[in-house]
N, C-alpha and C positions, 0 to 999 in steps of 0.2 A: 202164529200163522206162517204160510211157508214163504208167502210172498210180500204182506205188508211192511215188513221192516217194525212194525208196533210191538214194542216190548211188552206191554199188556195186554191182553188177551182182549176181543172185543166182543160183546153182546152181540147178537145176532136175533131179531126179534122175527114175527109173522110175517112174510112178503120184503124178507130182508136179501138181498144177492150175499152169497157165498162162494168161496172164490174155490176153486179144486186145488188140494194138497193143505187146505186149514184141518189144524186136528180139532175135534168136538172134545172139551175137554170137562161137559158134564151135560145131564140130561140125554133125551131120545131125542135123534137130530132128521127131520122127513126134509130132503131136494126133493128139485125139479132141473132136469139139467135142460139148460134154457141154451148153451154152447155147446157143441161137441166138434171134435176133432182141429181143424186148423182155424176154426171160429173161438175157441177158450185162449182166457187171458197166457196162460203157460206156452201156449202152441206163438201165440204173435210175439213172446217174447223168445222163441227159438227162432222166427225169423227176423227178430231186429239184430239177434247177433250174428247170424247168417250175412243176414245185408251189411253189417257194421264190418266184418271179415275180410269179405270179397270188395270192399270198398277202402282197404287200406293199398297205396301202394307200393308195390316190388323193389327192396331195396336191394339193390345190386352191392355186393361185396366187393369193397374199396380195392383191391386185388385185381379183379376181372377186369373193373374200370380201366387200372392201370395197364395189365398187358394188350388190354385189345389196340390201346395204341402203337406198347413198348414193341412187342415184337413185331410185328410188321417193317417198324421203324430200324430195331435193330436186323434182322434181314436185307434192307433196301443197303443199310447200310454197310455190312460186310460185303456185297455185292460192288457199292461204289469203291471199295477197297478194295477190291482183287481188281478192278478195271483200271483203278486209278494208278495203281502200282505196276498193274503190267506196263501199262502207256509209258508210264516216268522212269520205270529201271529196265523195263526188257526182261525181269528176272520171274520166269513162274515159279519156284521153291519161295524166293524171298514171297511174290504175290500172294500165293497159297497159304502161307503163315501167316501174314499179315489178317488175311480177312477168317482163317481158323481160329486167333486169337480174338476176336475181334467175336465172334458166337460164341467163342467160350466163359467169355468172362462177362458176355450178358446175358449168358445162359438166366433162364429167369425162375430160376430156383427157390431162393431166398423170395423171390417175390410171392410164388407160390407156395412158400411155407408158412411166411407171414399172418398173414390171418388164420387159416385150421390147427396150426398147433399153439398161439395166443385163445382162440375160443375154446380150444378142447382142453386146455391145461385150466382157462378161468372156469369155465361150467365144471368140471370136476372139481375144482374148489367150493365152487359154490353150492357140489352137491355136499361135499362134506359138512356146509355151513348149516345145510337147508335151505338152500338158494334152487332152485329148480329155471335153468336160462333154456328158452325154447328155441331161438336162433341167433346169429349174426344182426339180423336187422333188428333184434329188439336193444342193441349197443347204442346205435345211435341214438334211438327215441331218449336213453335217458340222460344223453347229452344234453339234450335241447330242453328239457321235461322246466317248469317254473312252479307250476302248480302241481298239488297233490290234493285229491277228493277223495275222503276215508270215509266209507260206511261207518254205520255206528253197533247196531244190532252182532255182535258177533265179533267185530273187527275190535273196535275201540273198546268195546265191555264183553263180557262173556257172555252175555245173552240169557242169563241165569239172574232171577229174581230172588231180591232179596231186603230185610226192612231196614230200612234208611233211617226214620225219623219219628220220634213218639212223640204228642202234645197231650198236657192232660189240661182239660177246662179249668179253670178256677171263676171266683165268684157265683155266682147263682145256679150256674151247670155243676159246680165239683163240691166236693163235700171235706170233712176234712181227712175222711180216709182214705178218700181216690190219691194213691200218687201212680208214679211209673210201674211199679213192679206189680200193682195189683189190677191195673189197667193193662198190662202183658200177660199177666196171669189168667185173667176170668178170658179174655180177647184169643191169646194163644190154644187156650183148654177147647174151648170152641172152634176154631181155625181148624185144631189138629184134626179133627171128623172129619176136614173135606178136604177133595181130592185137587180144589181149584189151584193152579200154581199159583196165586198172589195168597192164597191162604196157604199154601205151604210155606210159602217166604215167612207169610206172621205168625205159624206155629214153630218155625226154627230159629227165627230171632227171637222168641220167647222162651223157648226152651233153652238156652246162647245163655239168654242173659238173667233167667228164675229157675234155671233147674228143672225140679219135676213140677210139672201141670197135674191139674188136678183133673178128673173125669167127670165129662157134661154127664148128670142121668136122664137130662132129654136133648135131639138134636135136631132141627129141620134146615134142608135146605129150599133155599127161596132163591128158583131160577132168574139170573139176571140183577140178581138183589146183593144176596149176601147167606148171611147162616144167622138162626136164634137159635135157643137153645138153654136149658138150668144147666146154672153151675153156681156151686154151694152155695144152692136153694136160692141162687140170683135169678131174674130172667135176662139173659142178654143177647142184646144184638149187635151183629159186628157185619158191615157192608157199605152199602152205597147211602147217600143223604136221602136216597128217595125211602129207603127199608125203615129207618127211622122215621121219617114221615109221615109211612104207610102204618105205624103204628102208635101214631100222636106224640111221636117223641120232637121236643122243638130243637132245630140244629141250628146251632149260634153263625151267624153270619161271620164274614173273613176265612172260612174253611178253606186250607188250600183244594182245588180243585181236584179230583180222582184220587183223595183220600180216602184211606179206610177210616169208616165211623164206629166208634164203640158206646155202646148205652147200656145201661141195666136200672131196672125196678124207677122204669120213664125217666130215667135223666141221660141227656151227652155226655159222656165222660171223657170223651178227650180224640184223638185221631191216630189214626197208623198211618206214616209214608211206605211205600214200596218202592223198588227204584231196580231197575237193571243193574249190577256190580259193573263198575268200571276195571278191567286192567289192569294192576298193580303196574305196568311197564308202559302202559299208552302216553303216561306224560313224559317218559325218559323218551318214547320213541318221538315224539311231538318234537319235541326240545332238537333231538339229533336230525332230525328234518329238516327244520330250519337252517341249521346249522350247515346243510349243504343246499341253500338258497332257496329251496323251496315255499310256498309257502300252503298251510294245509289247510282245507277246505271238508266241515264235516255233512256231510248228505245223507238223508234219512227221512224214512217213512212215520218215524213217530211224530210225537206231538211237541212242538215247537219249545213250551216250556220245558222237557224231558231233556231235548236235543242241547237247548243253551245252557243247561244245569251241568251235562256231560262236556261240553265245549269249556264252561271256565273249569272243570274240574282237570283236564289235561290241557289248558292254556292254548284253545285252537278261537280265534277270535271273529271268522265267518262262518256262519252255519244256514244249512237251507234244509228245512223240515218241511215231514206231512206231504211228501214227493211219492208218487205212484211210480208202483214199478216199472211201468214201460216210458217213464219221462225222467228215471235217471238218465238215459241216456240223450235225453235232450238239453238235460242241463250238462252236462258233458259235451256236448255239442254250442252250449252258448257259452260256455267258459271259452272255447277253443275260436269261436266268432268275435270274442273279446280281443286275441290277438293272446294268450295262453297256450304254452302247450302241455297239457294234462295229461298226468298220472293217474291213475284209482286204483283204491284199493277195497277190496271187497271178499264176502266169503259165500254167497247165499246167491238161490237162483234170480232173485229180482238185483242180481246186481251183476248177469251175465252181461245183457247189453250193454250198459256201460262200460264195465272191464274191456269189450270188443272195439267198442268207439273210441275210447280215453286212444291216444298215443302213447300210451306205453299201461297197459293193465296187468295189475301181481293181485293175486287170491290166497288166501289163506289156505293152507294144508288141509286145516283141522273144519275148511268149509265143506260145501258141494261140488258132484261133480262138474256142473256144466259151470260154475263159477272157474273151476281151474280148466277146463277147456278152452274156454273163451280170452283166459289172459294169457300173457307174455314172460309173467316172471312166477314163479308159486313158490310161497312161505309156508316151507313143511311143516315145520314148529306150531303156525301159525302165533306167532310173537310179531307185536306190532315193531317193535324194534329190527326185527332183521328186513323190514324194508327199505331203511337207511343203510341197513350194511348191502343188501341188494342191487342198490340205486348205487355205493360206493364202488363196489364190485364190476359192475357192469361199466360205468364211466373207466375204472382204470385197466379194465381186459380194453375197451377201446383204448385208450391213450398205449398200452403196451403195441396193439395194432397197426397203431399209424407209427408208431416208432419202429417196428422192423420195416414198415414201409419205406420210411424215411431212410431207414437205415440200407435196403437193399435198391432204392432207385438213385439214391445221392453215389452208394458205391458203383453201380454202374455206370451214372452218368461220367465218374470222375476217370472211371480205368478206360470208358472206351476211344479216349481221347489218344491216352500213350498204346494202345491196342492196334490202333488205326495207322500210325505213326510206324508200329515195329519195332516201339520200344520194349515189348510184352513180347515173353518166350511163351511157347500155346502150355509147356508144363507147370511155370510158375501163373499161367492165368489159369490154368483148372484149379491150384493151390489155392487161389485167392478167391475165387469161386467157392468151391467147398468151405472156405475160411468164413464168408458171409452167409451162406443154410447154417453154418455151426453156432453162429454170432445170433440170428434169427432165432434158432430155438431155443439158447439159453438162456435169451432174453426173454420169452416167453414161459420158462423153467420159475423166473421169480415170481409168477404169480401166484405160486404154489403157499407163498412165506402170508400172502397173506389175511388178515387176521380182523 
């Protein structure tokens, strides 16, 4: 589905709601379209991100802050310096240098370079990274950031199905020639006939791990159920507990839940797991999250068991499952009433809102579009690891920031003292001037190194 975040495809029975943008992924599918236009669930969640947008506020670049004070101040005070000088020497040449020195060397330059050539040097890093930074004010947010909420569907796993786990019955269900490979064998050969993705997951893990399958010579599918079907002269069924059921086959109790059932010639012979593929990198990225005090939080529309199985699998230890798409962004909003300030990370349109709401939201590349509209930072790659380098990135273009800052309001405060004075020649204070723009941007130059 496009919006439940459910890694499994869901049944959809007679007088069932359907959400618009679910693919139909077998059988003839008859709506009734009961929403249209700014009434469907897709439309209210383009205006939760709307509203989530327009309800962030305007952060003033650290920069603007400072001159709206500095100059004003430095004006009044070249001013006190030609008055003061005339009065106490009589001298206009001497006065006249005094307070031309005295603009020159607060000329505010370096202040005004400070921040656009620190942002424009770290976002060109980070495009080369696959960091995609959309302004100045999303610096800060990841100053402050403590928590991070990682989607699951997409973000954490690939979102691509695949078989996890075989069990074959023993005692009274199994026989002694039922083992694994012939329980994948008859199970897979049947599988391969349908188009359903959890049947293709247990046709490509059988075929992974037996080689060639053999050919059903009879196949049916049974909507909502599963598939029967002969194979070498077996009958077998491979689906839900009910399809079994439905054909007096007795299914052993302790089944894990939303397993695939396999039976032939009336017996259970054992179960298929399916499972979303996790990430090869989600635990390295989990790990290096931490590692910059965050702490991660996984959110998701599937089913609770699915979600906790993914959470110990990359070591993320709070999980909130079985969450509707337009109440991510409510629990992104009660993490943040907690006294939190959240991150999220997401790829998919049920996870614009949120991305919009969170204080500081990054999207996967490889998501949708309105998921990278909606955030602040976008992971081209989509690799869950360059959100860590992201979040690094971003905190040290800030900290380079406030250090030209530092650097170009500490050197003015300090020269305008001997400026004032007429200790400062107006050509050695242009020198010193231009000396701090030059200090400014080379300082901003090392963000280029890094890595």
């Amino acid at each position: 589905s496009l919006l439940t975040g459910e890694s499994l495809p869901l049944d959809v029975t007679a007088g069932g709601d359907v959400t618009g943008g679910c693919v139909n992924v077998s059988g003839r599918l008859v709506v009734r379209a009961t929403r249209v236009g700014a009434d469907t669930r897709l439309a209210r969640m383009a205006k939760l991100v709307e509203d989530a947008q327009n309800g962030k506020a305007e952060v003033q670049r650290l920069a603007d802050r400072i001159s709206a004070v500095f100059v004003p101040v430095v004006l009044l005070l070249a001013l006190g310096t030609l008055v003061t000088w005339l009065l106490l020497t009589d001298d206009p040449t001497a006065s006249f240098t005094a307070a031309v020195a005295v603009l020159i060397i607060a000329c505010p330059c370096a202040l005004g370079l400070a921040t656009p050539t620190a942002l424009m040097v770290g976002t060109g890093r980070g495009a080369q990274l696959g960091i995609l930074i959309k302004g100045p004010e999303v610096l800060e947010s990841t100053r402050r950031v403590d928590t991070i909420v990682l989607d699951k569907t997409g973000t954490v796993t690939t979102g691509r199905m695949r078989l996890a786990g075989v069990r074959v019955y023993g005692g009274k269900y199994g026989t002694d020639a039922t083992d694994e490979t012939e329980l994948l064998r008859l199970a897979g050969a049947l599988e391969h006939s349908s188009e359903h993705p959890v049947a293709r997951a247990v046709a490509a893990g059988a075929a992974e791990r037996c080689g060639e399958l053999p050919v059903p010579k009879a196949f049916e599918n049974v909507p909502g159920l599963g598939v029967r079907g002969s194979v070498d002269g077996r009958l077998v069924l491979v689906g839900r507990a009910a399809l079994l059921a439905a054909e007096g086959v007795e299914v052993p109790s302790g089944a894990e839940p939303g397993a695939v059932h396999v039976a032939w010639d009336g017996v259970a012979r054992g179960t298929l797991t399916v499972a979303d593929t996790v990430k090869d990198t989600s635990a390295e990225a989990v790990t290096r999250l931490r590692g910059l005090g965050l702490r991660p939080v996984l959110l998701t529309g599937d089913h609770t068991a699915v979600a906790e199985a993914v959470a110990a699998e990359v070591g993320i230890d709070e999980v909130i499952a079985e969450v509707l798409p337009e109440e991510k962004a409510e629990v992104v909003r009660r993490l943040q009433a907690e006294g939190r300030t959240v991150a999220m990370v997401g790829d998919g349109v049920n996870d614009a809102a949120a991305l919009a709401t969170a204080d500081l939201g990054l999207a996967m590349g490889t998501g949708t579009d309105a998921a990278i509209e909606a955030s602040d930072l976008t992971l081209v790659r989509g690799d869950l690891r360059v959100a860590a380098d992201a979040i690094r990135l971003a905190r040290r273009t800030l900290a380079t920031i406030k250090g030209n800052l530092g650097w170009a309001f500490g050197y003015n405060v300090a020269a305008l003292p001997l400026a004032a004075a007429g200790l400062l020649n107006p050509m050695i204070a242009g020198l010193a001037m231009a000396f701090s723009s030059v200090f400014v941007v080379s300082n901003s130059l090392r963000l280029r190194r890094f890595t």
